[in-house]
Z-matrix of the N, CA and C atoms (Angstrom, degrees):
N
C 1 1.442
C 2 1.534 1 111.02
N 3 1.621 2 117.11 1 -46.41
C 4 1.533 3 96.55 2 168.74
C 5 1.309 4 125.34 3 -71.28
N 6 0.668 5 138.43 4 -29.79
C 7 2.001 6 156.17 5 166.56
C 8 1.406 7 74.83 6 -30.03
N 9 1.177 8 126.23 7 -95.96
C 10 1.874 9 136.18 8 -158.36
C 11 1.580 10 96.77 9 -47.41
N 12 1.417 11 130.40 10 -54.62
C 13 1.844 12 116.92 11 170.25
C 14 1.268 13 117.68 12 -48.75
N 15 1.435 14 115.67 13 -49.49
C 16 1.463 15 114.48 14 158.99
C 17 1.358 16 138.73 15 -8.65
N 18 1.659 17 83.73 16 -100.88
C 19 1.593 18 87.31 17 165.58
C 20 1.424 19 140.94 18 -60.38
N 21 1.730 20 105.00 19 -27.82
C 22 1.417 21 130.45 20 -173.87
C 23 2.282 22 84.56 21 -56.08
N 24 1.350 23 89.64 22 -83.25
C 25 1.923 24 71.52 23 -179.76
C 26 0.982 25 143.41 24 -64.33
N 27 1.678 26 115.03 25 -2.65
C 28 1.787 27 117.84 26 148.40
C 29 1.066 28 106.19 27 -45.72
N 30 1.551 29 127.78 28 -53.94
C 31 1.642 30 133.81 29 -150.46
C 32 1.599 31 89.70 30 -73.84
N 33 1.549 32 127.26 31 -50.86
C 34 1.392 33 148.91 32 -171.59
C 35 1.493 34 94.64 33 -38.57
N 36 1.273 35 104.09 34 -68.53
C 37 1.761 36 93.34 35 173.27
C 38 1.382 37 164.34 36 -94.39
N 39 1.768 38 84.77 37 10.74
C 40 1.571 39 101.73 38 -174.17
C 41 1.898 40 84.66 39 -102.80
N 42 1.327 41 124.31 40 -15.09
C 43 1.194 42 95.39 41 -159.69
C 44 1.741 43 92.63 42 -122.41
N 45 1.315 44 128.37 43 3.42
C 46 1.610 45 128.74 44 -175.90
C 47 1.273 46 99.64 45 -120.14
N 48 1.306 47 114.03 46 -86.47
C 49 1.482 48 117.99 47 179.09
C 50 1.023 49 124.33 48 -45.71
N 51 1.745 50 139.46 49 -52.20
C 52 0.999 51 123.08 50 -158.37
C 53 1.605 52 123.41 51 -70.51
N 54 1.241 53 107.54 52 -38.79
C 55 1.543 54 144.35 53 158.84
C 56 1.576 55 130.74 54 -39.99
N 57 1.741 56 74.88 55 -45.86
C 58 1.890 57 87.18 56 164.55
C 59 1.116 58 119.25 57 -81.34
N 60 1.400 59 143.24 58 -10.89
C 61 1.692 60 144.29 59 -142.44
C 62 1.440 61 81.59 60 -100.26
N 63 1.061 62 144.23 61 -25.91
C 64 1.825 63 126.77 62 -162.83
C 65 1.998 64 90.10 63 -86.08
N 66 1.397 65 123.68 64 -30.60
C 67 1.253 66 126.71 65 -174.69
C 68 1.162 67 125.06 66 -62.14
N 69 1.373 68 111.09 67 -33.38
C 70 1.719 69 154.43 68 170.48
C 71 1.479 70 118.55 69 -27.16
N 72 1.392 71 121.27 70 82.41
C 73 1.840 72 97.33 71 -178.00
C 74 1.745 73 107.27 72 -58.67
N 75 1.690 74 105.35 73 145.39
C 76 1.529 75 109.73 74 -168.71
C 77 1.507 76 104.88 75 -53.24
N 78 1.424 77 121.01 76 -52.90
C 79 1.275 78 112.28 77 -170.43
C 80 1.632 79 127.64 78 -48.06
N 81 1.148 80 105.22 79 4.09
C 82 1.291 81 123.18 80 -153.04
C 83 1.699 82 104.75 81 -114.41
N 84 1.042 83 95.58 82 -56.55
C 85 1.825 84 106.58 83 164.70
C 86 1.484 85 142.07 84 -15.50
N 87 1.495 86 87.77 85 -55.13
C 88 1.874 87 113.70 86 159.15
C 89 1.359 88 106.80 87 -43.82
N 90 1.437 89 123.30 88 -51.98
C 91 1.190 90 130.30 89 -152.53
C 92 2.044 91 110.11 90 -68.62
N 93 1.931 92 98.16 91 -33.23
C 94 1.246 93 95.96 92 171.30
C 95 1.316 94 121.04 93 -94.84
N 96 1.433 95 124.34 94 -8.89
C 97 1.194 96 148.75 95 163.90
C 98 1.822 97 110.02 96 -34.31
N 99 1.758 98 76.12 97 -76.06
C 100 1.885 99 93.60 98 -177.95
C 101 1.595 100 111.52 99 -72.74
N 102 1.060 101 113.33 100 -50.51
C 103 1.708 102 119.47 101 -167.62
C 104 1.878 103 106.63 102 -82.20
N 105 1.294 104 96.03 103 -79.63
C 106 1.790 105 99.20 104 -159.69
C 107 1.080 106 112.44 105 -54.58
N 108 1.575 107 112.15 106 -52.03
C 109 1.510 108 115.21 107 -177.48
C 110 1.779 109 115.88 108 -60.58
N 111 0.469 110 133.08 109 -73.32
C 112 1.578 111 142.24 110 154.66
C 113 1.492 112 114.42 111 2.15
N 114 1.788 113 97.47 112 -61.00
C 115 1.806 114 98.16 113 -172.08
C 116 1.907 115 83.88 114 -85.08
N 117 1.126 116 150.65 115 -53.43
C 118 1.335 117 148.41 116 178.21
C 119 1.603 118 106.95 117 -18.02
N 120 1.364 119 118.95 118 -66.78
C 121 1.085 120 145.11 119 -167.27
C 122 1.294 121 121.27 120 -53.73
N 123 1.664 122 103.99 121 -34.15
C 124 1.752 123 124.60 122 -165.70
C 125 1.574 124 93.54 123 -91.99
N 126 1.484 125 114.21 124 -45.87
C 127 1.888 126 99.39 125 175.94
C 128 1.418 127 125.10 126 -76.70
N 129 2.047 128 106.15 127 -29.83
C 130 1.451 129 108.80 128 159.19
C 131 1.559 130 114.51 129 -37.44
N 132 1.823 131 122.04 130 -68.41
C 133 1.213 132 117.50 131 -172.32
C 134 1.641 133 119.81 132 -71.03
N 135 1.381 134 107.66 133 -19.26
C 136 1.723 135 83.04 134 -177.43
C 137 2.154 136 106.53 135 -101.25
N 138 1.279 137 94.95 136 -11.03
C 139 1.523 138 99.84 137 162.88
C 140 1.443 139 116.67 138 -46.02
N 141 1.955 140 105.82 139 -46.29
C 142 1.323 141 111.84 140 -168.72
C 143 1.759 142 111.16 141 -65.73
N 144 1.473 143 107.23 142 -69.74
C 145 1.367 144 118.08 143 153.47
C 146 1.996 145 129.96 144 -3.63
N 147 1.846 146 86.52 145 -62.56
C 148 1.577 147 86.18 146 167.65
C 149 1.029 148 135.54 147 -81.86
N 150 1.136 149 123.47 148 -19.62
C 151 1.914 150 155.70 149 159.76
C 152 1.499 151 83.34 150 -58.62
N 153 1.103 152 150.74 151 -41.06
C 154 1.415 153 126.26 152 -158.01
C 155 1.755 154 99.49 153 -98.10
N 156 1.540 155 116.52 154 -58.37
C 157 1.231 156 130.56 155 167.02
C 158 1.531 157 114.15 156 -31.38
N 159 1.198 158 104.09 157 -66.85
C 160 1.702 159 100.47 158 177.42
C 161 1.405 160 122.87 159 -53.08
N 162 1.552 161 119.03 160 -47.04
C 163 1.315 162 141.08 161 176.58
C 164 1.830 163 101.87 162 -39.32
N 165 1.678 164 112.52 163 -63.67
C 166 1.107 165 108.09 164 171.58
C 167 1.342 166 130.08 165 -56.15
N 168 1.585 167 128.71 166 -50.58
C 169 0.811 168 131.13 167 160.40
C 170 1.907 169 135.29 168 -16.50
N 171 2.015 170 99.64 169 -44.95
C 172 1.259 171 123.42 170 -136.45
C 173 2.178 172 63.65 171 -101.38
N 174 1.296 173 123.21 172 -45.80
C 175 1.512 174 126.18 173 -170.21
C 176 1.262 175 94.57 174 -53.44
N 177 1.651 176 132.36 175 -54.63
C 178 1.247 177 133.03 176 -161.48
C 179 1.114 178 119.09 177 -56.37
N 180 1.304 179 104.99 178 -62.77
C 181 1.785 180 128.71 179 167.23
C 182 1.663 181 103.23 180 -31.53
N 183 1.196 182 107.86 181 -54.61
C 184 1.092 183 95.26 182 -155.18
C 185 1.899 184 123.93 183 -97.73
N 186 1.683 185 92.42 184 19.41
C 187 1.157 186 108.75 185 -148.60
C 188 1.679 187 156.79 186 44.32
N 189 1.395 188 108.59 187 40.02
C 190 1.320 189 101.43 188 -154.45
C 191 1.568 190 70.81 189 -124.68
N 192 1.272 191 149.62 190 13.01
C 193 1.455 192 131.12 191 -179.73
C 194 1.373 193 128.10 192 -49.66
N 195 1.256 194 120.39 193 -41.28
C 196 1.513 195 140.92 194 -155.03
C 197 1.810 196 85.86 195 -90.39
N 198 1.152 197 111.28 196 -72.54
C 199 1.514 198 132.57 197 175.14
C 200 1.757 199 103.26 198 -14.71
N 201 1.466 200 97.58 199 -63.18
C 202 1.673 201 110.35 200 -168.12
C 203 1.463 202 112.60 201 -59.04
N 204 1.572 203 81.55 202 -63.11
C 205 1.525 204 103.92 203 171.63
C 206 1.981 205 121.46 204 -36.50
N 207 1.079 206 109.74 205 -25.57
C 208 1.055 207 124.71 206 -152.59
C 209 1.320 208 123.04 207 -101.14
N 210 2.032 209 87.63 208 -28.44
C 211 1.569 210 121.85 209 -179.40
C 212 1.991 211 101.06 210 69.66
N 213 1.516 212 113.46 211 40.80
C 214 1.209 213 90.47 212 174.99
C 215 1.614 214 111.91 213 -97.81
N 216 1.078 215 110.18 214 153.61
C 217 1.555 216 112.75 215 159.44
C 218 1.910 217 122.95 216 -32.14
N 219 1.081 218 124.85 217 131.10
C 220 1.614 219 141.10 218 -13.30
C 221 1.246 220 96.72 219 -86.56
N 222 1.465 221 145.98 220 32.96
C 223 1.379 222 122.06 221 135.02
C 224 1.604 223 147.20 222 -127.76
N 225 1.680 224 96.71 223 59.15
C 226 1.360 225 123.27 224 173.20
C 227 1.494 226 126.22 225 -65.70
N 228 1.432 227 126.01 226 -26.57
C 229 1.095 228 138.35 227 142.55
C 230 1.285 229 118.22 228 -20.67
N 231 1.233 230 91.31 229 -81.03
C 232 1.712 231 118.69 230 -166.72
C 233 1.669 232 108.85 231 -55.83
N 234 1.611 233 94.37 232 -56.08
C 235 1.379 234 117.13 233 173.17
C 236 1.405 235 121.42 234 -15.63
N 237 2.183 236 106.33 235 -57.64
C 238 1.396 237 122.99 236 -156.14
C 239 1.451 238 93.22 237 -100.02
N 240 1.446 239 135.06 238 -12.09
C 241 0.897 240 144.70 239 -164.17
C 242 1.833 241 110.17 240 -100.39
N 243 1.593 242 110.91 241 -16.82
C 244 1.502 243 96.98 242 152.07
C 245 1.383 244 98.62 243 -103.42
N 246 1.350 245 121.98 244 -30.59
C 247 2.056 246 101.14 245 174.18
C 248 1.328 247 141.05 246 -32.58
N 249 1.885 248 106.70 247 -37.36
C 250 0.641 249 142.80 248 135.11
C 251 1.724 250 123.76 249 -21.57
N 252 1.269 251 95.74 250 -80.74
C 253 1.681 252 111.36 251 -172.47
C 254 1.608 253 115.80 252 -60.32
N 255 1.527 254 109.34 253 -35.24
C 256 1.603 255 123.88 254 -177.13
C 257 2.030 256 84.37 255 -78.49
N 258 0.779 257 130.47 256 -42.97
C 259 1.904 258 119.30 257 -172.11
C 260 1.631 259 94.36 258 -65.97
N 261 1.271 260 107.93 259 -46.81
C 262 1.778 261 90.61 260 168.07
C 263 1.271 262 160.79 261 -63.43
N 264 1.579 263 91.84 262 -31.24
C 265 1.378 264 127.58 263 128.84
C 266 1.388 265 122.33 264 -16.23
N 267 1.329 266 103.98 265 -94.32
C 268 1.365 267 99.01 266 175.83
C 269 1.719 268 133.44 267 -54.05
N 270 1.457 269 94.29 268 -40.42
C 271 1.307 270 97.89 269 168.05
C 272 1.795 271 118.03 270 -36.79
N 273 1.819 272 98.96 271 -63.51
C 274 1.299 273 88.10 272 169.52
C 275 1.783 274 130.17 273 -60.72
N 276 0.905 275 132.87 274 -22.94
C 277 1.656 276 134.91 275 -178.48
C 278 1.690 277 94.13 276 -83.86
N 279 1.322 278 136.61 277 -48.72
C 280 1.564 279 113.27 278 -129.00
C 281 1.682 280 80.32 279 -125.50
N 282 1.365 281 145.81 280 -1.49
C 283 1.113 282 140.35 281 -168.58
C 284 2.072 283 106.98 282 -144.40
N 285 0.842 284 109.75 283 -54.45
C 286 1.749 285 109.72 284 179.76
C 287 1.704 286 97.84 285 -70.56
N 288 1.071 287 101.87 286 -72.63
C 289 1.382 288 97.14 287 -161.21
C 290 1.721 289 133.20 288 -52.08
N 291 1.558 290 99.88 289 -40.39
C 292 1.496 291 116.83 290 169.69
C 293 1.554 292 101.53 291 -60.96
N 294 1.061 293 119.83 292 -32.25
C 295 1.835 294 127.62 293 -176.50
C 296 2.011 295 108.25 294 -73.94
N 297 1.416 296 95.70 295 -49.29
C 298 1.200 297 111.09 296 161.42
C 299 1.485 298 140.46 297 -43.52
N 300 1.540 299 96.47 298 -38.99
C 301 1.411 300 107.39 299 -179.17
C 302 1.717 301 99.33 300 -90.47
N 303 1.227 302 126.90 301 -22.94
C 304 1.711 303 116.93 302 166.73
C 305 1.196 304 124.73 303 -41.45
N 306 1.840 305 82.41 304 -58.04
C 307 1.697 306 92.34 305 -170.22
C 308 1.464 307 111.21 306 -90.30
N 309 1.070 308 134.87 307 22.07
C 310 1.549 309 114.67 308 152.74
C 311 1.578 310 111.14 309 -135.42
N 312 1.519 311 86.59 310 29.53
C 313 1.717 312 99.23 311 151.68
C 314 1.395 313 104.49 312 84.04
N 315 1.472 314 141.00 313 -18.75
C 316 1.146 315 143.40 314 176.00
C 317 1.519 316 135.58 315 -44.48
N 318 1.383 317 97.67 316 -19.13
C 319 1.981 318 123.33 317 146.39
C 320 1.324 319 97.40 318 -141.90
N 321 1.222 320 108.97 319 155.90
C 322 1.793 321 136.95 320 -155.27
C 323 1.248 322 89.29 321 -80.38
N 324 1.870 323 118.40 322 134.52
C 325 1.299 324 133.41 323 161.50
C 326 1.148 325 114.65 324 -122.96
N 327 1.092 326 140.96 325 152.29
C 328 1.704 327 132.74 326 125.70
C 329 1.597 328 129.93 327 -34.61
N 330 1.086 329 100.25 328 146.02
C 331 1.613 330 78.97 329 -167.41
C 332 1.836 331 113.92 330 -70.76
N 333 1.250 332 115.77 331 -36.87
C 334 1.351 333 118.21 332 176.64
C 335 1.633 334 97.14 333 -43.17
N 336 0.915 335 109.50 334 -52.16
C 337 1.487 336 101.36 335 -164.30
C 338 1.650 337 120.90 336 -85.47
N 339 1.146 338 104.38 337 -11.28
C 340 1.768 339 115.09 338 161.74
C 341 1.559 340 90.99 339 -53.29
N 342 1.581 341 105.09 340 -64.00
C 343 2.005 342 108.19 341 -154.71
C 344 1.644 343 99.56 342 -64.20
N 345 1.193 344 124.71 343 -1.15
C 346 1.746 345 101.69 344 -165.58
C 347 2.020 346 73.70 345 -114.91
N 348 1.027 347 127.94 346 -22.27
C 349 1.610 348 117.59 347 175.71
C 350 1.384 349 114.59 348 -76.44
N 351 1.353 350 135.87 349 -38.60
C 352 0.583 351 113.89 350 114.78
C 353 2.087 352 161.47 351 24.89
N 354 1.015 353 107.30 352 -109.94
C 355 1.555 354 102.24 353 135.62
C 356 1.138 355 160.56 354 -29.01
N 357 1.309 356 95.11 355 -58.10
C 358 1.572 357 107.86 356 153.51
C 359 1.284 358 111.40 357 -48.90
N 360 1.097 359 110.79 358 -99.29
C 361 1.664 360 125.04 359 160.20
C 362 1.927 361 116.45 360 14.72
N 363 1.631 362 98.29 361 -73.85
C 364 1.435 363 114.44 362 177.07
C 365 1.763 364 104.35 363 -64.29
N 366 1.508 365 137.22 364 -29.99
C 367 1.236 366 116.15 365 -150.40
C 368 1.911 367 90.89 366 -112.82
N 369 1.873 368 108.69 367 -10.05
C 370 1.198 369 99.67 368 142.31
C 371 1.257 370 146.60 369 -59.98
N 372 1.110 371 111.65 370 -58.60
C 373 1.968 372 132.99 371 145.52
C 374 1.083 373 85.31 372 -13.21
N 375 1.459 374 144.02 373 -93.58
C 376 1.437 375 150.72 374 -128.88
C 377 1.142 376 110.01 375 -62.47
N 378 1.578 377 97.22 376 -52.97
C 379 2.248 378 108.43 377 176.54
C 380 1.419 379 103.32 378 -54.24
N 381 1.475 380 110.13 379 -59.82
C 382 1.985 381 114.54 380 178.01
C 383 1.801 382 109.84 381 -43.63
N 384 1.409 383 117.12 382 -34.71
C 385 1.328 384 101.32 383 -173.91
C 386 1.921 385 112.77 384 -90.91
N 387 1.287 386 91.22 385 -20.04
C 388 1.417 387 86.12 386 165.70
C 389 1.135 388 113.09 387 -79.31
N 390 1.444 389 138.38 388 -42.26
C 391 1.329 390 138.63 389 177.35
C 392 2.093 391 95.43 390 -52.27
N 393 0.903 392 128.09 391 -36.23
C 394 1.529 393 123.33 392 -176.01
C 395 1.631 394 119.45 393 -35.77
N 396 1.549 395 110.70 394 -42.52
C 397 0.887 396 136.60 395 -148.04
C 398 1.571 397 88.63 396 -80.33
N 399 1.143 398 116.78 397 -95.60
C 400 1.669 399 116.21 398 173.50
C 401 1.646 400 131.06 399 -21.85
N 402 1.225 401 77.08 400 -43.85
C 403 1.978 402 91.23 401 169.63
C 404 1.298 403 111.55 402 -65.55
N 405 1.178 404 120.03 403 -80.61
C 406 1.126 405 114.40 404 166.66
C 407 2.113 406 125.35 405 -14.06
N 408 1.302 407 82.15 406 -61.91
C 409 1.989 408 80.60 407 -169.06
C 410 1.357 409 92.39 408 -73.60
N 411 1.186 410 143.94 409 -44.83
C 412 1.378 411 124.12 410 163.50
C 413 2.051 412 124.67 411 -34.66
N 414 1.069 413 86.23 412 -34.53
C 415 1.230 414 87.54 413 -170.82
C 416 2.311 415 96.62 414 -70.78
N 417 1.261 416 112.71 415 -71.82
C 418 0.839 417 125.20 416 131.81
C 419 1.562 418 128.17 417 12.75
N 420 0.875 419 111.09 418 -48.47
C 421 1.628 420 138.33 419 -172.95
C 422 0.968 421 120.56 420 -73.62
N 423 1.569 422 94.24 421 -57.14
C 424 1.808 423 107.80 422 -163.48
C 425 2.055 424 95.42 423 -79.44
N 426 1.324 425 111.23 424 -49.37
C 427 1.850 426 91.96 425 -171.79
C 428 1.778 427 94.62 426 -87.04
N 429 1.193 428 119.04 427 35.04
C 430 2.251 429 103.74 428 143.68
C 431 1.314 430 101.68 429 -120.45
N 432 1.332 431 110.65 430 15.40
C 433 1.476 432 102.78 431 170.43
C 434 1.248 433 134.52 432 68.64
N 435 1.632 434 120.97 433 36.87
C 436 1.265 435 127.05 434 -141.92
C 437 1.919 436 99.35 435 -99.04
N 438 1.171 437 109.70 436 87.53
C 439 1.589 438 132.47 437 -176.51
C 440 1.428 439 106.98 438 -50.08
N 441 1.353 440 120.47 439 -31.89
C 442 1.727 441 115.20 440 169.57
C 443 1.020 442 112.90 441 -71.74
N 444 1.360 443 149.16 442 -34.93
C 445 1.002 444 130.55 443 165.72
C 446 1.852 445 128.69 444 -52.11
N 447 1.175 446 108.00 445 -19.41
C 448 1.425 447 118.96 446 172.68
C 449 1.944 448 115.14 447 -48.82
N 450 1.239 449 102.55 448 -27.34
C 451 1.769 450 107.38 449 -165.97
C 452 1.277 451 96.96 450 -88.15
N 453 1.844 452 128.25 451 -18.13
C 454 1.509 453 105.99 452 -168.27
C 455 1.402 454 93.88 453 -71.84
């Protein structure tokens, strides 16, 4: 269930919000500034976190951790498909969010440097949501049993 919050508000903001903010009367802005973005942000990052935590957990249990981890045969799929998911991971904790909190003022910036945090931030989002796509069917992948993938 977080995996699907996850991504559901990756997609939420590369493809609603971000797009919408130029549509935005200014006075109005503050409002997603202080409120939406903020609480958005707090289930985006710990969604990601638990989506990753559980994921391992669910590898351990079930023994295939080392295996995945490892990218060995038959679970290379899966394998690249949390490698994958842990780079997004971080992305969200150690790169969006610290960028995140500049630009909507949540620790003190300059403004030049709000707008380039900003950026970062958003054109990270962008790499993470394209990275979604692959992850996902990997994930996907590995329980339909998809045997071609075994030769990469």
């Amino acid at each position: 269930m977080v995996g699907i919050m996850w991504v559901g508000l990756l997609w939420y903001f590369n493809f609603v919000q971000i797009p919408s903010m130029a549509k935005i009367p200014d006075e109005q802005k503050p409002a997603i500034a202080k409120v939406i973005a903020p609480t958005a942000l707090f289930w985006f990052r710990w969604s990601a976190l638990f989506t990753v935590v559980s994921g391992l957990i669910l590898a351990v249990l079930n023994g295939y951790a080392h295996q995945a981890f490892t990218l060995q045969p038959p679970f290379r799929a899966i394998g690249l498909g949390m490698w994958i998911a842990l780079y997004m991971a971080f992305n969200v904790w150690f790169i969006i969010w610290p960028n995140q909190k500049r630009a909507l003022g949540i620790v003190p910036a300059e403004p030049e440097v709000k707008a380039k945090s900003a950026r970062l931030a958003m054109l990270v989002s962008r790499f993470n949501t394209m990275l979604s796509i692959p992850m996902l069917f990997l994930m996907v992948a590995q329980s339909h049993n998809v045997t071609w993938f075994a030769i990469v």
